[in-house]
N, C-alpha and C positions, 0 to 999 in steps of 0.2 A: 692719518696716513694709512691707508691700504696695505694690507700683504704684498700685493701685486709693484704695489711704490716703493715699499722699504726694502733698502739695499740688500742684499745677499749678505750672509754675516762676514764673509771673507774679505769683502768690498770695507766695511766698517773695519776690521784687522787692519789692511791695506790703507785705509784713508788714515787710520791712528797712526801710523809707520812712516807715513810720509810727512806729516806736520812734528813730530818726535826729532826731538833734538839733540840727543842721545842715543847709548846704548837702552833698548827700548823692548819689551814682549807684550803684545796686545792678545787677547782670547776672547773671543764672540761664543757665549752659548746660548743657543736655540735651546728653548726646554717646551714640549709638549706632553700636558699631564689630561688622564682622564681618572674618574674614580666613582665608586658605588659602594653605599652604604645602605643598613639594614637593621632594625631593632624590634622586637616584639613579635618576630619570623614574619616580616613583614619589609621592602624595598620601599625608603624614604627619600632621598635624594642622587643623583648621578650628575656630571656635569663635564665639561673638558675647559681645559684654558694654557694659554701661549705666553711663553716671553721669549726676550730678549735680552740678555747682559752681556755688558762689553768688559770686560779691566783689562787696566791698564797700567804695569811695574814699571815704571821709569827709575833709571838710577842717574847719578850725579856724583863731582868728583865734590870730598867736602873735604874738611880740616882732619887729617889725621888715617883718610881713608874713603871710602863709596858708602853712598846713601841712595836709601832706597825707599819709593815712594809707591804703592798702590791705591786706586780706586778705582771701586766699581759701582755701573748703576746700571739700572735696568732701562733701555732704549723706547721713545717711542720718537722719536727725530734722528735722520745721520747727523743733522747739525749740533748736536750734544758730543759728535766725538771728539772735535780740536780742543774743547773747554773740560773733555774729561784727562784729557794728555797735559796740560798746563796744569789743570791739580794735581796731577802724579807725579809732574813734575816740580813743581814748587814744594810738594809733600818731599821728595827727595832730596833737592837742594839746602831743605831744613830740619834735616834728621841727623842724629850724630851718624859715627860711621857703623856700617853694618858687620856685627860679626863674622859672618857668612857670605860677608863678599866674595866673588868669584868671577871672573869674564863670562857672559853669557853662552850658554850652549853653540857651537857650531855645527850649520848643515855638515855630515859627515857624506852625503853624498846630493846627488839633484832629486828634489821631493818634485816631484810630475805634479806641475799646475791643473792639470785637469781634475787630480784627486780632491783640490782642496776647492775648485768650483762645483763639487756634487752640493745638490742643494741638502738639505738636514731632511732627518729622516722625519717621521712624525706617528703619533698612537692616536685612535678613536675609541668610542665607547664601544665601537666592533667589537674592539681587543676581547671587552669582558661579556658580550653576548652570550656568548653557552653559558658562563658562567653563571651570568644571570638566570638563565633556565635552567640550572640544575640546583641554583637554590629554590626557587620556585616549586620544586619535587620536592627539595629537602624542608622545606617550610610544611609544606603539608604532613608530611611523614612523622616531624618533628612534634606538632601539635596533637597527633595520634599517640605520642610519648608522652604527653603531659612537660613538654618542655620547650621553651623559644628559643628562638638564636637573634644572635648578635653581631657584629662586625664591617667591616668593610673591606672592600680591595680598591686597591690604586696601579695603575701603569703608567710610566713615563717613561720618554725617550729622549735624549740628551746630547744634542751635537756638536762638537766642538772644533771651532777654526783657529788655531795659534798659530802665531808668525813671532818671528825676534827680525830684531834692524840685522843681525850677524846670516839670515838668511834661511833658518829654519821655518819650514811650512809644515803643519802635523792636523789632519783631520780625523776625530774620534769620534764614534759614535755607542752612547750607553743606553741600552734601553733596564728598567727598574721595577718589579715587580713587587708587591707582598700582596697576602690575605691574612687578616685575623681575626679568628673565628669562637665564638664564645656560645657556651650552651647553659642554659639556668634553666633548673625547674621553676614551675609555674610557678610554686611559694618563694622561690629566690634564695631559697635554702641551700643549695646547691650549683656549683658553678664549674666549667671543665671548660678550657684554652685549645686551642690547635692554630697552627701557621704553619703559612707557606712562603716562599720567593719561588719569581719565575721571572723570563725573560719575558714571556708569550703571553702565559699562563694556558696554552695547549695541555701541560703536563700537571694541569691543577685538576685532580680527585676530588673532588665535593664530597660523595657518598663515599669515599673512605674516610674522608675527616670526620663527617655528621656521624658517621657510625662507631668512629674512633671515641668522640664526644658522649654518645649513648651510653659506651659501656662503661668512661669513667660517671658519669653519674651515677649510672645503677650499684659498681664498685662505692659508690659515696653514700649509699642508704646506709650502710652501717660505719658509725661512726665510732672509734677509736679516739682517746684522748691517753698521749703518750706526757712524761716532759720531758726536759731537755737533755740532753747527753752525747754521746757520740754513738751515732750509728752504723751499721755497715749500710749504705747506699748508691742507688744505681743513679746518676744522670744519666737524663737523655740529653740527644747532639742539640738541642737546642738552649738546655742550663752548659753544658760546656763548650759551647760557643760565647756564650756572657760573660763567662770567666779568662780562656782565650783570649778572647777579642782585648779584654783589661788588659792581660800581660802582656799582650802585642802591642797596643797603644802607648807600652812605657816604655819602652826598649827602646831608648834613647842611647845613642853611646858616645856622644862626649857626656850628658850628664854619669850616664856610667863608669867613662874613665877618668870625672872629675870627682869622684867617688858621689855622686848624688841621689842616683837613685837603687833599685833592688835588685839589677845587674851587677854593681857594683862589688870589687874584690877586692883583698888586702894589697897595699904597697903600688896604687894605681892600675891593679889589674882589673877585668872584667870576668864575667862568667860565660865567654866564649871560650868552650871547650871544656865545661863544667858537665857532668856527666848530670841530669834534670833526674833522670826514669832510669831503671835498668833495664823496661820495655823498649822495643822499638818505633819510639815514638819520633812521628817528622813531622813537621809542622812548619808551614812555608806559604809564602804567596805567587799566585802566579796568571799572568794575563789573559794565559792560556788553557788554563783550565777549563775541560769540556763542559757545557753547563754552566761557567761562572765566569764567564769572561769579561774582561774592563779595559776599558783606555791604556793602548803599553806604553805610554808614555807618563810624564810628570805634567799634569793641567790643574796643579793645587800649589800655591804659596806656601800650606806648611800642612806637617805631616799632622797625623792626632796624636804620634807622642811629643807634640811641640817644635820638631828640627824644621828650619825655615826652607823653603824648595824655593825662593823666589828667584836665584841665580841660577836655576836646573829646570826653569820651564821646559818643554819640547823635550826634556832628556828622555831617550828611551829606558824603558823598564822591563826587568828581564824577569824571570823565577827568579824568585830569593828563599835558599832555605836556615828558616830562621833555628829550629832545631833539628838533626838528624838523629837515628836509632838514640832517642834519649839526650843525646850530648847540644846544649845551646851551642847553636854556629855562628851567628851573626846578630847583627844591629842594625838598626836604622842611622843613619850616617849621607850628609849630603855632600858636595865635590866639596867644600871649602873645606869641610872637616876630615874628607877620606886624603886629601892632599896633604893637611895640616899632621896626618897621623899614618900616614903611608898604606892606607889600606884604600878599597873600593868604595866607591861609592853605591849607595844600597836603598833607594827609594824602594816604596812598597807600592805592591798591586792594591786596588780596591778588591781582596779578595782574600781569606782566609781557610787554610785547609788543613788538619790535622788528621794522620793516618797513622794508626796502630799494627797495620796486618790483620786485624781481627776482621771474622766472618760472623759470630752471633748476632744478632736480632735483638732488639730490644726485646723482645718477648721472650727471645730464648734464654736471656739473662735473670730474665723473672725469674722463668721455669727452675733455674739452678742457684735460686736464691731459698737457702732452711726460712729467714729470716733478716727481714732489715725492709730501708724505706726504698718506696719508689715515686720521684720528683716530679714534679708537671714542668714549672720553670722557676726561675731567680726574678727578682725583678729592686729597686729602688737599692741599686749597689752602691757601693760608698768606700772610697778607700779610707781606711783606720791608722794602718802605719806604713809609710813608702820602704823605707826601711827594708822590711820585707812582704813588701805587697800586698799586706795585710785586709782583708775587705768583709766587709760587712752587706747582708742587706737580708732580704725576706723569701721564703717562700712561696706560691702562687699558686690560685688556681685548682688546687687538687696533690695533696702529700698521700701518699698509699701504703699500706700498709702489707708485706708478703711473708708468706708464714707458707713454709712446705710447696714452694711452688707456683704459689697462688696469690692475686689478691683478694685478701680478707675483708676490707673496709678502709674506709678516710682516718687519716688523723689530723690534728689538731695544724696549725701553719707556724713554722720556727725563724727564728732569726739565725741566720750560722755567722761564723766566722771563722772565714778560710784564707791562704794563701795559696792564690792557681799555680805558683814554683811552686810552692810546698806539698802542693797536691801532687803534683806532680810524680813526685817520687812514692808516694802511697798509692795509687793506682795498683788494683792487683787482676786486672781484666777490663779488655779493652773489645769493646764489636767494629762492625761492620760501620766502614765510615758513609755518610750520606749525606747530598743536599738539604739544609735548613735553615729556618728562620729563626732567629733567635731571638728573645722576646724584648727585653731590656735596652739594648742595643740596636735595634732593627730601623730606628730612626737615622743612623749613621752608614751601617756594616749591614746590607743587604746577601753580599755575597759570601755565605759561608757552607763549608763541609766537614760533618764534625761526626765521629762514633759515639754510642751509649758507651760509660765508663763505671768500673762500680771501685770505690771507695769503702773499706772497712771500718775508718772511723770518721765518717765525714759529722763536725762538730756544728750541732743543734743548738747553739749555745743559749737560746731561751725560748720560750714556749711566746707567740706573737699571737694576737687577736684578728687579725688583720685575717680579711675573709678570702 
C-alpha cells in the first residue's frame, strides 16, 4: 500500500474508536527517521525510513475491579486495526484488576478537528546536509592532527494522534536530535567524546566540538596514573545529566510512600520537603522549555520510574518542579494514586532541567580548581543499593587531571560509587546551566539542561582498565 493509500494516522485512531467496545485510547505514531554515520574521518552510510504504530489500551470491567489490556504494532494495512482492538481487548478482559485503575481522561474542553487532521510532520537527510559538510572540513583538518573521527548523527520527527472513546483529541508533534562524536589518534592510544542534541540541528558547532576534541587529546599526551580515592571533581552537564536523569527515573511515590524506594522516610513519610542542597538548586520538568520542548501531554503507558499512565492518556502535562532552592518538592504520581492519596497528579515532561543560579563556565571552573579531576562522561551505570540510590559505573573517554589552573595530563579511568541525593548535598559550586547530551542515557532522555558541578570528594572507588 502507497503513502498516498494509507489512511491518515487520525483515520486509524478514529477507525480503532469505532469498532471498541469499551472505555478505549487509541494513538497512531508517524515516526520519520534519517541518520549519518562516519568512521576513520571518513562518511560510510546515511539513510531515511518511516513507520507507523497504532496502540491500542482497552480496559474491561473484570472480578474485583478494571483490567486493562494494550497492544501495539507497527502498520502496513487499516485492515490490521479491528483485530489490534480485539486483542486489547481480550488482553483486558483477562487480566486481574489494574492497580491504577482510573475513569479515562475527559475532553476538558472542544479539541478543533482540524488540529488533529494536520498531517505528521516529516525529517530528510536535508536535515543533516551542512552537517555533512562541515564534517567534511573537519575530516580533513583532523587528518593534518594525526587523528580520526568517529560517530554519527540521527534526526527524527514523531507525530502523534490520540483519541479516548470519553472524547479527548491531542496532536503532538516531537522532533529528536543527537550527534556523537569520537576523536582517536591514529595509534588508537587516545580517545576524546563530545555530544550534542538538537531539534534541527541548525545550532550544531562541528568546528567547536572537533576543536573541543583536539585539545582533549593533546591534554592526553601526558599521562598520569593516579589510584583510587576521593577526589575533589568537576562534572560536566553531561556526567550530571546521567546521574540526574537516575534520580528522576526513581521518584516513584507510592513506592516512596510504601517505604520502597530512596525517597522514602520514617513512619510512611517521603522526602518531599527534605531540604537535598543548601544551594539553590531546582530541578524540574517542563514541556516548555525553550530549546527542549516535548509532547504536553501523557502519550506513554508508563513512566521510567515504573508508575503506569495507561488511565492518563491525553492528560495534559504542565511544569513539574521536582526540587526547589535544594528542598525535594514533588513525585511522580498518576490520578489513581494522587486521588488515592489526596495530592496532584504529576506526569513528567520528556525533558530534564536543573538550575543552580550559577554563571561559571566549565572552563572557568578549571581555572579555579588548585587541584582535582576533570570528567569527560559516566557511562555502564548500575544501581548497587536502592536504598539509597547507590550507583556504580565507569568513567569514559578522557579523566584530566588540574593542578593550579590548568590541565596537566590524562589519568588513568575509575570506577566510582556515588549516590546523586547524596551528592547532592556535597556540591560546593555549581555553573552555568546549558543544553546537553548525555552520554549513558541519551538512548532514552534526549532533552536535558544541566550545569558543570565540582564535588570535593567525589569517590574513585577503583582504579578501572577500561579505556
Amino acid at each position: 500500500m502507497s503513502d498516498a493509500e494509507f489512511p491518515h494516522s487520525a483515520e486509524l485512531v478514529e477507525q480503532a474508536l469505532a469498532v471498541a467496545n469499551g472505555p478505549t485510547v487509541a494513538y497512531a505514531t508517524e515516526q520519520s527517521e534519517t541518520n549519518l554515520r562516519w568512521a576513520g574521518s571518513a562518511l560510510t552510510t546515511n539513510g531515511e525510513m518511516s513507520s507507523t504504530e497504532l496502540t491500542v489500551v482497552a480496559t474491561a470491567a473484570v472480578d474485583g475491579g478494571v483490567g486493562v489490556g494494550t497492544v501495539s504494532q507497527q502498520l502496513v494495512d487499516a485492515s490490521q486495526v479491528a483485530d489490534l482492538v480485539t486483542l486489547a481487548e481480550t488482553a483486558a478482559k483477562s487480566s486481574p484488576p489494574s492497580p491504577d485503575a482510573a475513569s479515562l481522561v475527559e475532553a476538558s474542553e472542544p479539541r478543533p478537528y482540524e488540529e488533529f487532521q494536520i498531517p505528521a510532520e516529516r525529517t530528510s537527510i536535508e536535515v543533516l546536509a551542512q552537517l555533512a559538510r562541515d564534517l567534511g572540513m573537519a575530516f580533513a583538518d583532523s587528518a593534518g592532527r594525526n587523528q580520526r573521527l568517529y560517530g554519527f548523527a540521527e534526526h527524527s520527527v514523531a507525530t502523534t494522534y490520540l483519541g479516548t472513546s470519553t472524547g479527548v483529541r491531542r496532536r503532538g508533534v516531537q522532533p529528536t536530535g543527537r550527534l556523537e562524536l569520537n576523536a582517536k589518534s591514529t595509534d588508537g592510544s587516545r580517545s576524546a567524546w563530545a555530544g550534542a542534541a538538537s531539534r534541527n540541528f541548525a545550532d550544531v558547532d562541528v568546528s567547536s566540538l572537533v576543536a573541543d576534541l583536539a585539545t582533549r587529546l593533546g591534554w592526553a599526551e601526558r599521562r598520569v596514573d593516579l589510584p583510587p580515592g576521593r577526589y575533589e571533581t568537576i562534572l560536566p552537564p553531561g556526567a550530571v545529566a546521567d546521574l540526574m536523569i537516575y534520580a528522576w527515573w526513581t521518584a516513584n511515590a507510592r513506592d516512596a510512600e510504601e517505604g520502597q524506594n530512596a525517597y522514602a522516610a520514617p513512619a510512611g513519610d517521603t522526602k518531599i520537603g527534605t531540604t537535598m542542597s543548601d544551594l539553590p538548586l531546582r530541578l524540574c520538568s517542563d514541556p516548555g522549555y525553550p530549546g527542549l520542548e516535548c509532547v504536553p501531554f501523557v502519550d506513554f503507558g508508563q513512566a521510567p520510574d515504573g508508575t503506569s499512565f495507561s488511565f492518563d492518556l491525553g492528560l495534559p502535562i504542565d511544569r513539574t518542579d521536582w526540587m526547589v532552592d535544594g528542598v525535594w518538592h514533588e513525585l511522580i504520581r498518576n490520578r489513581a494514586w494522587a486521588e488515592h492519596t489526596g495530592r496532584q497528579a504529576t506526569p513528567p515532561a520528556d525533558n530534564l532541567i536543573l538550575d543552580g543560579g550559577g554563571r561559571a563556565s566549565l572552563a572557568q571552573m578549571v581555572a579555579d580548581t588548585e587541584r582535582g579531576l576533570l570528567l569527560t562522561c559516566l557511562w555502564y551505570i548500575r544501581e548497587v543499593d536502592p536504598e539509597r540510590l547507590l550507583l556504580t559505573g565507569l568513567t569514559r573517554d578522557g579523566v584530566y587531571l588540574v593542578e593550579d589552573g590548568e590541565v596537566t595530563g590524562a589519568v588513568n579511568n575509575f570506577r566510582f560509587n556515588e549516590s546523586p541525593l547524596e551528592l547532592l548535598g556535597r556540591i560546593t559550586e555549581v555553573g552555568a546551566t546549558e543544553k546537553v547530551l548525555c552520554r549513558e542515557w541519551n538512548d532514552f532522555v534526549n532533552r536535558t539542561a544541566m550545569p558543570p558541578i565540582r564535588v570535593p570528594d567525589f569517590n574513585m572507588s577503583t582504579v578501572s582498565q577500561a579505556s
